[in-house]
C-alpha positions in Angstrom: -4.0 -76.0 21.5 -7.2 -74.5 23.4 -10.2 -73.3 22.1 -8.8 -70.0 24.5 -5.6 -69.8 23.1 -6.5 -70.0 19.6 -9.0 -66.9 20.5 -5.8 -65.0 22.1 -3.4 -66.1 18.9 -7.2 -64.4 16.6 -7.2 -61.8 19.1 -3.8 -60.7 18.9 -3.4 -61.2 14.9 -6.4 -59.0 14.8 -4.9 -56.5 16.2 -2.1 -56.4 14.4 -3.9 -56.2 11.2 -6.4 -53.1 12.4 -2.8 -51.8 13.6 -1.7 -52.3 10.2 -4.8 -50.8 8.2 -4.5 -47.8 10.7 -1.2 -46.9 9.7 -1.7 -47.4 5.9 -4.6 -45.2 5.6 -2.6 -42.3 7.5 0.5 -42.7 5.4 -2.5 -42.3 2.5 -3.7 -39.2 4.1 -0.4 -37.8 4.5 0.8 -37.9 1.1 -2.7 -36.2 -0.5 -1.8 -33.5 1.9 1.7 -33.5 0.6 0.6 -33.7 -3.6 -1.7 -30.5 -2.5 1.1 -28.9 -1.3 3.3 -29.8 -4.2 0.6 -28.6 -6.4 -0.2 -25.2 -4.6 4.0 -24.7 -4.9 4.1 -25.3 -8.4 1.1 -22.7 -8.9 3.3 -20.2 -6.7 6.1 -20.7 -9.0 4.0 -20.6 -12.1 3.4 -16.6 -10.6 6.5 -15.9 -10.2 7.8 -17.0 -13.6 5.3 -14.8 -15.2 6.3 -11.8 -12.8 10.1 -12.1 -13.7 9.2 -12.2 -17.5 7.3 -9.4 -17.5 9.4 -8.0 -15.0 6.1 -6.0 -13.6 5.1 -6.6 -9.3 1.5 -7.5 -10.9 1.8 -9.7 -14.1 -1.2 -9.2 -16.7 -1.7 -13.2 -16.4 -2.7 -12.2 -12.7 -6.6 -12.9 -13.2 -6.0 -15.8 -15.3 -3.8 -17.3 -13.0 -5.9 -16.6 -10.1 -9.0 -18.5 -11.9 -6.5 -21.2 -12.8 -6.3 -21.5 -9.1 -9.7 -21.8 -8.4 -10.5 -24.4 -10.8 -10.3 -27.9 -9.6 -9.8 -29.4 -12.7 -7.0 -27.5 -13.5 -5.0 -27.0 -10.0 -6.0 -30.1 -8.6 -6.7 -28.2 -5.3 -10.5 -27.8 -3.9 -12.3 -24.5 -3.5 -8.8 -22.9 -3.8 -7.7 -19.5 -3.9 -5.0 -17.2 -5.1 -4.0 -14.0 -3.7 -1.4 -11.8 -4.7 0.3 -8.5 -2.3 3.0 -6.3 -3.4 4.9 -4.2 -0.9 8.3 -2.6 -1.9 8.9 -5.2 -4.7 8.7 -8.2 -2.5 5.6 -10.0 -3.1 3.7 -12.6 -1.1 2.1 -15.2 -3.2 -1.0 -17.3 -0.8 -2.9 -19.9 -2.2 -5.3 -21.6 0.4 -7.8 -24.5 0.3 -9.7 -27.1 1.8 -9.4 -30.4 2.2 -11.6 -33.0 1.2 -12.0 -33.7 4.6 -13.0 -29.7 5.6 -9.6 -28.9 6.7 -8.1 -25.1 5.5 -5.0 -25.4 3.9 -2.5 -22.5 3.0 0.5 -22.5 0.9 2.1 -19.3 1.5 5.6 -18.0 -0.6 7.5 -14.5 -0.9 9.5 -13.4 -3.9 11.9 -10.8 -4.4 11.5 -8.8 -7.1 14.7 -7.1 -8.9 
């Protein structure tokens, strides 16, 4: 073989590998994003529990939950929020964040309410 076609066999390996480290890191990205969802889900269902056992539109746990939200430590989500809207015993349950990269994120569920 050539010194050139060594290069091309570098050149082309090289790529592969960048090709390679590429995709890894977006597949890593990707499943953050989906955990954060996950997490902000769970919170939502964590609401919703409490409203059907107390069978009230605006649980007494509201405030608590709402700084359960906003603590990092405890919802895994940064400088997240909670909101809570009742209209004719449906209610809409939005928790939104943002990424570590500066990205808003929103998590947004509706629950019927017997």
């Amino acid at each position: 073989m050539t010194l050139i076609e060594l290069m091309v066999a570098m050149l082309v390996m090289t790529t592969g590998i960048v090709g390679l480290v590429t995709l890894m890191a977006r597949a890593s990205q990707a499943s953050v994003g989906t955990e954060d969802n996950l997490r902000a889900a769970m919170l939502a269902a964590d609401l919703t529990s409490d409203m059907w056992i107390s069978n009230v539109p605006i649980p007494p746990t509201l405030a608590a939950w709402q700084a359960r939200v906003a603590d990092q430590t405890q919802s895994g989500l940064p400088n997240a929020q909670g909101t809570l809207v009742v209209v004719n015993r449906v209610a809409t349950i939005t928790i939104t964040w943002t990424t570590t990269s500066g990205a808003a994120r929103q998590y947004t569920t509706d629950v019927r309410l017997n």
